[in-house]
C-alpha positions in Angstrom: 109.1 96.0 103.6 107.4 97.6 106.6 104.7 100.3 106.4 103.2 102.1 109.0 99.8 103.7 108.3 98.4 106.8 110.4 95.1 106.4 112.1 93.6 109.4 110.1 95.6 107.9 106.7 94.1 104.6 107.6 91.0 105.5 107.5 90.9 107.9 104.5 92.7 105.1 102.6 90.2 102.7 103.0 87.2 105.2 102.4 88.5 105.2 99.1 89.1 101.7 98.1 91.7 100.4 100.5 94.9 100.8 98.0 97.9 102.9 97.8 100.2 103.6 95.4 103.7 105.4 96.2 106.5 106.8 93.6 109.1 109.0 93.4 108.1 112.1 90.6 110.3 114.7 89.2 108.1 117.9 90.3 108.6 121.1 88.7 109.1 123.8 91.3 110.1 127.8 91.5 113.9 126.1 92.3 113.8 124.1 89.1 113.2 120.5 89.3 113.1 118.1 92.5 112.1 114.8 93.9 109.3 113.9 95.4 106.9 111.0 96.9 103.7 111.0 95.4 101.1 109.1 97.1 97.5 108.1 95.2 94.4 106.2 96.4 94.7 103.9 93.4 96.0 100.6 91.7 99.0 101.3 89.4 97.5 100.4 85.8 101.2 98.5 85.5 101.4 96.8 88.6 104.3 94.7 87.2 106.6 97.9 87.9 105.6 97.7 91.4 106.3 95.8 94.7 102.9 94.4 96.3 101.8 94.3 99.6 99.0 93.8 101.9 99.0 95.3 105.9 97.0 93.6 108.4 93.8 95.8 107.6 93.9 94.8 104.3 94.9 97.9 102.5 97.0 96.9 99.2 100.5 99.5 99.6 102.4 99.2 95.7 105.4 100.8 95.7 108.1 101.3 92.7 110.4 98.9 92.1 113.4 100.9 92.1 112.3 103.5 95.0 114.6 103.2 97.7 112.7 102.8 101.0 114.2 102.9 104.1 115.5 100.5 106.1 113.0 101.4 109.2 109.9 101.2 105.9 107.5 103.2 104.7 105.0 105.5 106.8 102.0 107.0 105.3 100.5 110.2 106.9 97.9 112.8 106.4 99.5 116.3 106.3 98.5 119.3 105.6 100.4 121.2 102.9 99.4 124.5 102.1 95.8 124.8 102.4 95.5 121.0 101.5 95.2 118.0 103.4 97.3 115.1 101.5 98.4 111.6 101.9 102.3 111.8 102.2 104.9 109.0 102.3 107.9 108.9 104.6 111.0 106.9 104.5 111.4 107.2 100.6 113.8 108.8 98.5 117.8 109.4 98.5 117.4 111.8 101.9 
């Protein structure tokens, strides 16, 4: 699988720790119910469920086994949603 890491993500990843962990959550929202890549700064506590990884700047990316990921792989940015600034994953999901 290929991931692609954003300088800013990059850097705020390894700040805190140098591992990723990406999943698709159901997410309650005023709509009802959607789908959604969550992205934390962690190691899965059942890294069995996961597929492992390791990019060149030694950052460990786990990612669900199950998750489809697009063929062109996974791309981690820093975005700003709302008045927050998060870690977001592209390239996963059924869209």
């Amino acid at each position: 699988m290929k991931v692609t890491i954003e300088e800013t993500a990059r850097e705020f990843i390894l700040k805190r720790g140098g591992a990723v962990t990406v999943r698709l959550e159901t997410i309650g929202t005023a709509g009802g119910p959607a789908i959604e890549a969550v992205v934390y700064t962690s190691v899965p506590a059942d890294k069995e469920n996961y597929e492992e990884m390791e990019t060149p700047e030694g950052i460990r990316v786990y990612v669900k086994r199950g998750d489809p990921v697009d063929e062109a792989g996974l791309r981690l940015e820093r975005k700003r949603v709302g008045y927050n600034l998060r870690l977001v994953a592209r390239g996963i999901g059924m869209w």
